[in-house]
Each structure stands twice: as C-alpha cells, then as structure tokens.
N, C-alpha and C positions, 0 to 999 in steps of 0.2 A: 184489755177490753174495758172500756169506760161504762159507767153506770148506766147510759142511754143505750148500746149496744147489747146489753147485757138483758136490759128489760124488752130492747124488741124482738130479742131472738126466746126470750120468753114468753112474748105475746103467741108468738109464731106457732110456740110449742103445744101452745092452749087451743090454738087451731085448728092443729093436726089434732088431738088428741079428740077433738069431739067428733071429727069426721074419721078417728079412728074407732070411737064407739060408734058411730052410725052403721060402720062397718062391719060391725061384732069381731073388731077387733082387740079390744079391750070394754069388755064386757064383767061385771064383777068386783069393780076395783082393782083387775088385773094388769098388768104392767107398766113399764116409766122409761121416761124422755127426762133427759139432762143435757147440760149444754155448761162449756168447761172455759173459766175464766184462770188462762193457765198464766198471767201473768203473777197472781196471786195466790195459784194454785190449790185453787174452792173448785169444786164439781155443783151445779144446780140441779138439784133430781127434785122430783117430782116425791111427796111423802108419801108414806104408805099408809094403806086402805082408804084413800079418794075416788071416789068418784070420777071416772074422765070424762063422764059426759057435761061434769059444771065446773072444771078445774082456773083456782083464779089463780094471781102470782104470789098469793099467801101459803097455796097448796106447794111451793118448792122451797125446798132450804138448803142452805150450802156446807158440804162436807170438803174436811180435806181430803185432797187425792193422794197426798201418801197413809195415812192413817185411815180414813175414813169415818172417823167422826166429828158432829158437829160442829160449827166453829160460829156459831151465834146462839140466842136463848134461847129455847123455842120447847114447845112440850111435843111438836111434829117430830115423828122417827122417821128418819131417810127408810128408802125403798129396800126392803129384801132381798132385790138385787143389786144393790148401789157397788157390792164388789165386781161384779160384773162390767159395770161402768169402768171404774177405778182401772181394770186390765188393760180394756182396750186404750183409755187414755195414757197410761203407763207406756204400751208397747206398740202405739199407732202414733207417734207425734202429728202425726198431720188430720186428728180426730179431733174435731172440734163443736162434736152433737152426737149424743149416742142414743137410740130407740129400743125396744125392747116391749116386744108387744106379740100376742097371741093367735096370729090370724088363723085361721081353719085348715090352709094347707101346710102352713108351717108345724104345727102341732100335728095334724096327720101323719107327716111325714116319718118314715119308718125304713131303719136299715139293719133292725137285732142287736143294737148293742147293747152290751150287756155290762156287769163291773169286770168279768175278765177282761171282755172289747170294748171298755168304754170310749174310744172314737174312732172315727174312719175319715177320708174323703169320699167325697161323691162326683162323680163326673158331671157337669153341669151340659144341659143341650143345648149345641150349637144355634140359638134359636136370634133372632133380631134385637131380643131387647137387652142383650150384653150390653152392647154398644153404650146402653145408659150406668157403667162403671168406666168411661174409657175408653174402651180398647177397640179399637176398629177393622181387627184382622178379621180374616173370614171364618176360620176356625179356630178360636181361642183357648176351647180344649181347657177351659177353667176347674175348678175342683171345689167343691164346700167343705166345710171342715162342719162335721156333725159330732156331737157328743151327748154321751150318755148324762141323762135324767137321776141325777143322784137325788136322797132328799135334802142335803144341805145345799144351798147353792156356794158357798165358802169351796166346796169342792170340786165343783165345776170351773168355778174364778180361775183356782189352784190349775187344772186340767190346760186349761184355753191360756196359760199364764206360760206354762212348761212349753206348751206345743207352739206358740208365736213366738215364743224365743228362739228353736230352732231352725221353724217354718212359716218366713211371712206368709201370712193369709193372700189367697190371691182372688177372691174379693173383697167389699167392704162388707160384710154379713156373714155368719156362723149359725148354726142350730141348734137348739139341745133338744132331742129326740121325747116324743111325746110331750114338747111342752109350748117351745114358741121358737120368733127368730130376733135376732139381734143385727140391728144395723147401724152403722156412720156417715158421716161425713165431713166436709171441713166447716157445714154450718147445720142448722135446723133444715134449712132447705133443700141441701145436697143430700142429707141423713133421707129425707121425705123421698126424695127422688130415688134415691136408692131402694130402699122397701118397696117401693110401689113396682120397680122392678123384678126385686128378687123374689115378690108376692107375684108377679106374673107368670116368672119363671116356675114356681112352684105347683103353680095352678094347672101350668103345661104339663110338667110331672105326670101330676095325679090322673088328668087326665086320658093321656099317654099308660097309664094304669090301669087306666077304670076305674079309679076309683072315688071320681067326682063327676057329676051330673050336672052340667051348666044349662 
C-alpha cells in the first residue's frame, strides 16, 4: 500500500467515524477503526481516548502487527483494543479494515455467558441482508461467534485467537457480550458495509425480542 492509498482509506475512516458518532455509535471516546498496510506490516488504529466526532489523520498511529507496539514517535497510545485488531489481521488474510465500535444493539445483545461459558454461536435470521457478506443462498443458516466480556481485552484477543484457528468465522463480524461488535473487510468501505448490515441484522434480533422500540 503506497502512502496516497493509505491516507485515503484514512480519510474514509474519519468519515465513517463521525457518522458513527452521529449514530451514538461511538459516543465517549469509545471505540476504533484501523486499516492494515500489510506490505510493511504496520496496523493504522485510531489512538486512544479521541474524540470520533473530530477525528484528524494525526489522531492514528501505526503499530506492528506482530508485536503490537509502536513503530514511530508519538506520545499517542494505540487503542485498548488494538489486540483485537491485531487477531483478526493475523487470522483473516483477506482483512484489510478493521471497526470496532458500540452500537446499542450490539452491546444489548445478550446470550449468558459467563467465564465457565465464555463463548457460543448464535444462529443468525435467515433475513435479506446476509446477502451484504456474499452469500446468496436462500438459507445460509450463518452463526456469530459471541464472546464473553472479560475485563482485560488481552483476554478476549487470546479467546477469538484460539477459536479462529479451529473455526473459520462464517461472517466478517464477532461480538463480545455486553460491550460492542467488531467488523472487516478487504477495505474501509467493505468493513463500512459490513457493520451496517450486521447492525441491521441485530436490530432484527432485538426486535424479534422485544426488546427494542423503533
């Protein structure tokens, strides 16, 4: 990825992210978008505790993706979650934007696990907007992989690390229960595309629950 491709899929990121806080979905200084320059093998995250509602291309800095720490000067500390990032770049070669961000139904979302149970699948509804990961069968019969809300996220990294080595994921997007969702793609815009589905999908859920009120 050359310096011009790198800065627009940076621009791009700064885009999503205000019309992610418009959305209250990163409200707080809570969560981060990076975008992975794997020829050099730097991850671009988003630093911790900015603001996403004014985020410029000074608010990202670049971490290695095998160690995960910085690899320019900067007094910015990479995101809280930057191991997070780090997995899916690891164990997704074909992930080239990674999201991680708070929306209302994804933090809702609620299956009891616990540290005995710290993950499950979830049957996804056979509903129309799969289609926007792909797959164009009529019932895809997909599965989310949810995991438990530890407090370290180191441990969750670890979790989602173990389980995509045995079990590709069969979407681009995972949960941690009580907190947020995490999504990919093979750029910022595919990544975009993705959330905005699997936040559809979710919204159907709760719905289908009762227990959101649109």
């Amino acid at each position: 990825m050359n310096s011009e491709e790198l800065s627009s899929e940076i621009e791009l990121l700064i885009q999503y992210s205000r019309q992610y806080y418009s959305r209250a979905w990163m409200y707080a200084t809570a969560g981060n978008l990076s975008i992975i320059d794997r020829e050099k093998g730097e991850v671009w995250i988003t630093a911790s505790g900015r603001n996403k509602s004014c985020l410029t291309k000074e608010d990202f800095l670049p971490v290695s993706l095998i160690s995960g720490f910085k690899v320019s000067e900067t007094t910015l500390r990479p995101s809280a979650e930057t191991s997070l990032h780090r997995v899916i770049y690891s164990e997704v070669q074909e992930a080239g934007s990674v999201l991680h961000v708070h929306t209302p139904a994804s933090a809702a979302f609620y299956i009891h696990l616990d540290r005995e149970h710290p993950q499950d699948l979830f049957v996804l509804p056979n509903i129309e907007m799969l289609k926007a990961f792909g797959d164009f069968r009529e019932n895809p019969d997909f599965r989310v992989l949810c995991l438990y809300n530890y407090g370290k996220v180191e441990d969750i990294a670890e979790k989602l690390s173990t389980f995509i080595k045995s079990y590709p994921l069969e979407v681009p997007f995972f949960l941690i229960e009580n907190h947020g969702i995490t999504v990919w793609g093979k750029n910022a815009e595919e990544a975009n595309k993705h959330l905005e589905a699997a936040e559809h999908i979710l919204q159907v859920i709760s719905l289908r629950r009762g227990n959101l009120d649109f």
